[in-house]
Structure formats: C-alpha cells, structure tokens
C-alpha positions as CSV (number, residue, x, y, z in Angstrom):
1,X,-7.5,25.3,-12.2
2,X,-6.1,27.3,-9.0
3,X,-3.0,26.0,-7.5
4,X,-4.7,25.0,-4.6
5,X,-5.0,21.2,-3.2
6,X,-8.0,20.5,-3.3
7,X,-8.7,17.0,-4.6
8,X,-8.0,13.8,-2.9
9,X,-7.0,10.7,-4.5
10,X,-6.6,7.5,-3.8
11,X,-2.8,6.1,-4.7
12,X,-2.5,2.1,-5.6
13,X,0.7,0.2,-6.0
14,X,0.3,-1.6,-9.2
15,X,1.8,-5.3,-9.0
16,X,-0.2,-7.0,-5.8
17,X,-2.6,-4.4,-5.8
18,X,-3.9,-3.9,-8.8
19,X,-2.8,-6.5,-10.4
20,X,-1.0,-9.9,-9.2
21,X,2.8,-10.0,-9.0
22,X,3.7,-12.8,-11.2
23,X,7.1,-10.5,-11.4
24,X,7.9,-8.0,-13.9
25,X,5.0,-8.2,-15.8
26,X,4.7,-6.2,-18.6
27,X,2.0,-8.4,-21.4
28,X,-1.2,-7.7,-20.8
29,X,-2.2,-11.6,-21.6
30,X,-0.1,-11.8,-17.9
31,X,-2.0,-9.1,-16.5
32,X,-4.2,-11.0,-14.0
33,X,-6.4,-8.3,-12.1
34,X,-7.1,-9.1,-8.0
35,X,-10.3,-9.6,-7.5
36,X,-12.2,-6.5,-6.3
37,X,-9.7,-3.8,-7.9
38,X,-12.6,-2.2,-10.2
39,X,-15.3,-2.6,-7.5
40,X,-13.0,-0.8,-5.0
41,X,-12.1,1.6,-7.1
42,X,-14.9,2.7,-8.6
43,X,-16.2,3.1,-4.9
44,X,-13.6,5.5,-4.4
45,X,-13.7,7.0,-8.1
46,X,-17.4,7.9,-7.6
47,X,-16.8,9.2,-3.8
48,X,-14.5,12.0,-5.9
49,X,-11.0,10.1,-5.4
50,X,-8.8,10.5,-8.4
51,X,-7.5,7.1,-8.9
52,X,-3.6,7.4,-9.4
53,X,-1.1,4.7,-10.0
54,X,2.7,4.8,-8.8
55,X,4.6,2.0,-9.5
56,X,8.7,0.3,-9.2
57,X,9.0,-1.3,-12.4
58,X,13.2,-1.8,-11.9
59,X,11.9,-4.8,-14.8
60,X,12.8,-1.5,-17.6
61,X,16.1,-0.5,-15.7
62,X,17.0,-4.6,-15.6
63,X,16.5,-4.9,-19.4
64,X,13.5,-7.2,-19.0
65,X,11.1,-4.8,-20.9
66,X,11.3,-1.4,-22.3
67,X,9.7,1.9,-21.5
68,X,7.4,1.3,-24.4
69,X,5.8,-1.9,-23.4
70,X,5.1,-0.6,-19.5
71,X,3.4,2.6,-21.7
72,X,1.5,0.0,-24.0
73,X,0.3,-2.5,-21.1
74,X,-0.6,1.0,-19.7
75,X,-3.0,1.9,-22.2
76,X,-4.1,-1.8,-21.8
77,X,-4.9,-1.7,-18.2
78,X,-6.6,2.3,-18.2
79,X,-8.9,1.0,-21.0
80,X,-9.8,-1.8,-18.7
81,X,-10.9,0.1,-15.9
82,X,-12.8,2.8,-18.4
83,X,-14.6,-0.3,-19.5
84,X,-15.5,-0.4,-15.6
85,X,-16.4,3.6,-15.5
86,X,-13.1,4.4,-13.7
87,X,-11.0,7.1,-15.4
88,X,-7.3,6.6,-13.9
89,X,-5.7,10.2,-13.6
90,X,-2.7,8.9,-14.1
91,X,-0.1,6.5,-13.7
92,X,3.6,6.8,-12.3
93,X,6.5,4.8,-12.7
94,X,9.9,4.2,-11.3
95,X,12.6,2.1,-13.6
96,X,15.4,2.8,-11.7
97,X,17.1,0.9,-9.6
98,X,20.3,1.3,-7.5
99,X,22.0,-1.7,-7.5
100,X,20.5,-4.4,-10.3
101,X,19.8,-2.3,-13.4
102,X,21.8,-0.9,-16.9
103,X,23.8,2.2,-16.9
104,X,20.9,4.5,-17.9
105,X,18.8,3.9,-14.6
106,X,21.4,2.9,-12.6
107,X,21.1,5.2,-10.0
108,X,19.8,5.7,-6.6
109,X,16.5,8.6,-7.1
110,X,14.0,9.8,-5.3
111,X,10.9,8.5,-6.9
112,X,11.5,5.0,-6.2
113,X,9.6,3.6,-3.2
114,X,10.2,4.0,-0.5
115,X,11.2,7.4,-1.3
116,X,8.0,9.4,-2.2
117,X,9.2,11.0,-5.1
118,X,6.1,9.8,-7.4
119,X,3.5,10.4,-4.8
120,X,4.8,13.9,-4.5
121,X,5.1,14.3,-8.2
122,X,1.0,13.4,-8.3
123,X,0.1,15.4,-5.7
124,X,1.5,18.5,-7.8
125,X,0.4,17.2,-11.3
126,X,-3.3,17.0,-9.8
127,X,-3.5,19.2,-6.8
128,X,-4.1,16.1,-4.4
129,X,-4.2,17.3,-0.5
130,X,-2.1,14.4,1.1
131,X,-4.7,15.1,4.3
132,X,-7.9,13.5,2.2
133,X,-5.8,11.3,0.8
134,X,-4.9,7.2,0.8
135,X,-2.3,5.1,-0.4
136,X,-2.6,1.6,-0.8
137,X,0.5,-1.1,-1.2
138,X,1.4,-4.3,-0.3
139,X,4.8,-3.5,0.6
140,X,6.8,-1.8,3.6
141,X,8.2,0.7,1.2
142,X,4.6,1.9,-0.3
143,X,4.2,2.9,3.6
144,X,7.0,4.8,4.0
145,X,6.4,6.4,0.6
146,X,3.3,7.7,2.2
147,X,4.1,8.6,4.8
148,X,7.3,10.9,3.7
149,X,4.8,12.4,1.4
150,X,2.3,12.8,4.0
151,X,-0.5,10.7,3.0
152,X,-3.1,10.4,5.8
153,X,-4.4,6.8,5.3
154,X,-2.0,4.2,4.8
155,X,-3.7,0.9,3.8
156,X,-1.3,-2.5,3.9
157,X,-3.0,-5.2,1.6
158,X,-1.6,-9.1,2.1
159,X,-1.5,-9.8,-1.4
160,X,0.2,-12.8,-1.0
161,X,3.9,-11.4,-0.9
162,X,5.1,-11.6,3.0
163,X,4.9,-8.6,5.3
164,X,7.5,-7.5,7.9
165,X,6.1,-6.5,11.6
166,X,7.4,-3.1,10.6
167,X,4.6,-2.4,7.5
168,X,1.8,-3.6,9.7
169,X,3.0,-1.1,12.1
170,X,2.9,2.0,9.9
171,X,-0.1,1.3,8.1
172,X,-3.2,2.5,9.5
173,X,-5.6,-0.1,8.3
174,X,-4.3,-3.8,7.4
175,X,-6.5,-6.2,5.0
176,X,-6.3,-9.1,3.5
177,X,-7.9,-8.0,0.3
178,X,-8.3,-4.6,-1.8
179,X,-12.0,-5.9,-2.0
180,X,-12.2,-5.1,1.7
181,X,-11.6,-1.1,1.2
182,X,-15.1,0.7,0.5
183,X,-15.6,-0.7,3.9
184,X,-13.2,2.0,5.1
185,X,-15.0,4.5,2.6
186,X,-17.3,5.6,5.0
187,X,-14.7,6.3,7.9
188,X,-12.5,8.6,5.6
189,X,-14.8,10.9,4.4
C-alpha cells in the first residue's frame, strides 16, 4: 500500500459507545453491548469505513486490570463483531493517567483523550484521511481528540453519562443513540 490517505474510518469510543460504562470494565461477562453498535457499524463497515477503536482505559494504569485482560476482552469483543460481518481494523488504548495511576503510567501523554495521540496514531497505521472521516464519543474529550486530529465529523452520543454545553457545541451531529448514525450515512458520503 502507498503512503497515501486514502481510506476513511469511522473512530468509536469504547465504554458508552460501544459498549455501556459500568466503569472499568474489563470481563467480557460485563461487557453489555448498546443496542445498535453492530447494526451501525456494519452500515459504515460496508460503506468502506474501517471501523477503529480508541479508548482511556486509566482502569490498567490504576491497577484495576492488567494490559493482558483489556488485550483478552479485546479478542472477545473483535470476535463479536466478526460474528456480525464487521472486521475492526484495530483497536487503541490509553492506560495512562496523570494524576490517579501507578508509577509506570503515571504520566501526562499525548494519546490520552482529549489529546489525539491514538487517533493520529490510526490515521498513520491505516492511511485514514481525517476529511472522510468520523469520530464518535460520548464525552467532551472524544471531541476535542477529533478535532486536534482533524476529524471532519464529530458525532456526540448521550449514552447516559452527562454532557457539558461545551461537547454539544463542538460536535457536529448530537444523538441520543449510536443506533441513530446510518441516518447520517447518507449525508457524509
């Protein structure tokens, strides 16, 4: 493949996109999908989207879980949207944190969001172009991830968690569920 960037892909949050936040969870037995992830995706997967996963999990730097259980539930969830005839490209993860965590990710990086340190890191690893591409969160910081990695279509969901004025306003589209995206499918393309 050429260097150049010409794929798009849609970016998903993990825990109250994919996947609803119970809090650092890392067993796939707590792994409770939200409905319409695998419809949504697949949508987007068969409009040429690579699906691509970035995710804070500050549960590793805290000692809640280790590295190896986010990889296993990994291979849990991928195999769960294969069953669904969704490949996900790829999956990204932050375990740092700068305040809360043990000495080894105790640090203040550049992948964790809002700093778009894992979007950029996909968009080289696959040769995304940020201009066809979306980002989906539930969060103020998956906004601002995108948009410092110059994402064109931010997409706020209201997965429960509250949201601040100030993540409506930088998202371009605001819905209540991720069920609610092909929807959009047709404006993007």
């Amino acid at each position: 493949m050429n260097g150049k960037h010409t794929n798009k892909a849609l970016f998903l949050d993990r825990d109250g996109v994919v996947n609803v936040d119970h809090g650092y969870v890392f067993k796939s037995e707590e792994f409770e999908f939200i409905e319409g992830v695998f419809s949504t995706c697949k949508a987007f997967y068969d409009a040429g989207y690579k699906i691509i996963v970035v995710t804070n999990q500050s549960g590793i730097g805290r000692g809640y879980y280790s590295e190896a259980d986010f990889f296993a539930l990994n291979i849990w969830m991928k195999a769960q949207f294969s069953h669904h005839q969704i490949e996900i490209t790829d999956v990204y993860f932050c375990p740092h944190h700068p305040k809360n965590a043990l000495p080894a990710y105790l640090t203040d990086c550049d992948c964790r969001k809002p700093a778009p340190g894992m979007l950029l890191q996909g968009i080289k690893d696959h040769h995304i172009d940020p201009a066809l591409s979306v980002m989906v969160g539930d969060k103020r910081g998956d906004m601002q991830a995108a948009m410092s990695a110059n994402i064109r279509t931010k997409i706020l969901v209201r997965s429960g968690q509250a949201v601040d004025e100030q993540a409506v306003k930088s998202a371009d589209y605001v819905c209540d569920s991720i069920k609610e995206l092909p929807v959009l499918l047709a404006d993007l393309l």
